[in-house]
N, C-alpha and C positions, 0 to 999 in steps of 0.2 A: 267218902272213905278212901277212896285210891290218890295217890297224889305222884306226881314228879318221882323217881330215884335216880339216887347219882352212884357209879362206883370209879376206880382212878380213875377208864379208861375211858367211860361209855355215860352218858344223860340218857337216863329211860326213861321217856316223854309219855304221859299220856294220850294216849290217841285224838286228835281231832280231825274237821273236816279239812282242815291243812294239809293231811297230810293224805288225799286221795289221789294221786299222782304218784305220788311214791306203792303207796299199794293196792293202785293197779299193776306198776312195775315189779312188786315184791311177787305178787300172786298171778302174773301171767308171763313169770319166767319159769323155763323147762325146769331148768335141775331145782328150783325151789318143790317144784310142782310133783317131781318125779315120785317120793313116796306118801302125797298125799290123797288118801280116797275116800275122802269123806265129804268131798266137795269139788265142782269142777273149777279151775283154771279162771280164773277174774277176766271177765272180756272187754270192761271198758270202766271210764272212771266213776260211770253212773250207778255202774254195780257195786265199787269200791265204796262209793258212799253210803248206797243200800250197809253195807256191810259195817261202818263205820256206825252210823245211827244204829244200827245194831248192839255193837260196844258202848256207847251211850246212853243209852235206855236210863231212865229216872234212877236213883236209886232206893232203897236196894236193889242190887242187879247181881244177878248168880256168873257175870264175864265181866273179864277187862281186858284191853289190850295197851301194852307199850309199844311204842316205836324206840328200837334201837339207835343212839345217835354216835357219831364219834365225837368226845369233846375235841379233838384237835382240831376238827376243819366243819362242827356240825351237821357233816354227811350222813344221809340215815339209810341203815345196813342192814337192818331186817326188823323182827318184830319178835316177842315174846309176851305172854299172859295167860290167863286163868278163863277155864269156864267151865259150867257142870257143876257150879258150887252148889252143895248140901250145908245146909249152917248147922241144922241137926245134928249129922252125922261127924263133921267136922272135916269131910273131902271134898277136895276138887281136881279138877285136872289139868295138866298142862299141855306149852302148845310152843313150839318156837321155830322159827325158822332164819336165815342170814343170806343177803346176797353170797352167790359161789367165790367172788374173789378176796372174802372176810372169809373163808372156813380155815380151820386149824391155826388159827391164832390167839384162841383161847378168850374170844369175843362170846362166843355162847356160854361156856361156863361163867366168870364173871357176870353177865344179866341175870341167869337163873341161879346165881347165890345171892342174888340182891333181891329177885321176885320171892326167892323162897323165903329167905328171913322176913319178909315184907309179909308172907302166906301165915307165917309163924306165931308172929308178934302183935299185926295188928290185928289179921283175921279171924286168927285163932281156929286156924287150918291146924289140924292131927294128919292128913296122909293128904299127900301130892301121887295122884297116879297120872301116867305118860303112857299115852298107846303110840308102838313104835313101830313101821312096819318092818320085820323079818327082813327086806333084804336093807335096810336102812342103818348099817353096819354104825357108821361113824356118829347118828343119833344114838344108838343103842351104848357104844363108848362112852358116849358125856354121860348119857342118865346114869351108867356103873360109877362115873368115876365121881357122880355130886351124890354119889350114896344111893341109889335106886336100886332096891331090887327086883327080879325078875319075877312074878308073881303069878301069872297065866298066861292066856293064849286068845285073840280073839279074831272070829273074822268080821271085818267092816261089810254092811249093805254091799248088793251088785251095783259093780259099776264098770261101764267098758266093756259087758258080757263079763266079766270076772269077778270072785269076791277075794279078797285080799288078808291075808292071815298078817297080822298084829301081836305081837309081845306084849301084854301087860306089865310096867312098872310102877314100883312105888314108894316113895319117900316116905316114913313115918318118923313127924317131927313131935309129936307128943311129950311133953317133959322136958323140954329141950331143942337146942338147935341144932340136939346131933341126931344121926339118922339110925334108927334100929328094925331092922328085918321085918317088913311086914305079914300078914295073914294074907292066905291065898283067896284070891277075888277076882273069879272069872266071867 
């Protein structure tokens, strides 16, 4: 089901074991790492793999992961995808992350209007929700600005001694590729 997307800037590769080297580095850099708590810091490429056959799994599989590429120089800059998929219900959730010296260049939006239409059309996804931690400012920016609304409030599992409060967002592409206010789901 998942294949290749391309948009002007960016080839968003499906994940394979190619690319465990790159995310071990994606997932054991700080600031990638900084508002994620749902999981610890990638410690070696062995685990990168674990995590990769992961996103592989036979299909049907309820995840996927892209690897962001630049087409200019095919340097790969972060990662975006889906998981938590309901076929039922018609949701899933999303996930994205970019090395620090690709942020605010408009690299994230671009991938997640290309996975979203991708969510829309072939999957036949109705709501993309994004858990976004509170102080994760400049995540919380892009989900407003590709149409997410703010929807609830969560806190993730302890981790660090600490539990960590999360914004709920959500995309509802229902009827369309355009985005209209979803119901509250906390």
């Amino acid at each position: 089901m998942f294949i290749d997307l391309e948009t002007e800037r960016l080839s968003l590769k499906c994940i394979g074991y190619d690319d465990a080297e790159f995310f071990y580095k994606q997932f054991s850099t700080d600031e990638v790492n900084q508002y994620l708590f749902d999981v610890e810091p990638c410690s070696s490429v062995e685990e990168a793999q674990k995590w990769i056959r992961f996103y592989l799994e036979s299909e049907p599989r309820n995840q996927h992961r892209w690897i962001i590429v630049l087409k200019e120089n095919g340097e790969k800059i972060g990662t975006c995808g889906f998981h938590c998929w309901n076929r039922e219900t018609g949701e899933i959730e999303m996930g994205y992350d970019l090395q620090p010296s690709y942020w605010r260049k408009g690299y994230t939006s671009e991938a997640l209007a290309a996975i979203m239409k991708f969510a829309a059309e072939k999957m036949k996804v109705k709501k993309i929700f994004a858990h976004i931690s509170v102080d994760n400012i400049a995540s919380i920016r892009t989900c407003e600005k590709m149409g997410f609304v703010k929807t609830g409030k969560q806190y993730y599992e302890e981790m660090h001694g600490k539990k960590y409060l999360h914004d709920i967002y959500c995309a509802d592409l229902e009827g369309h590729f355009g985005f209209i206010a979803c119901q509250n789901r906390e």
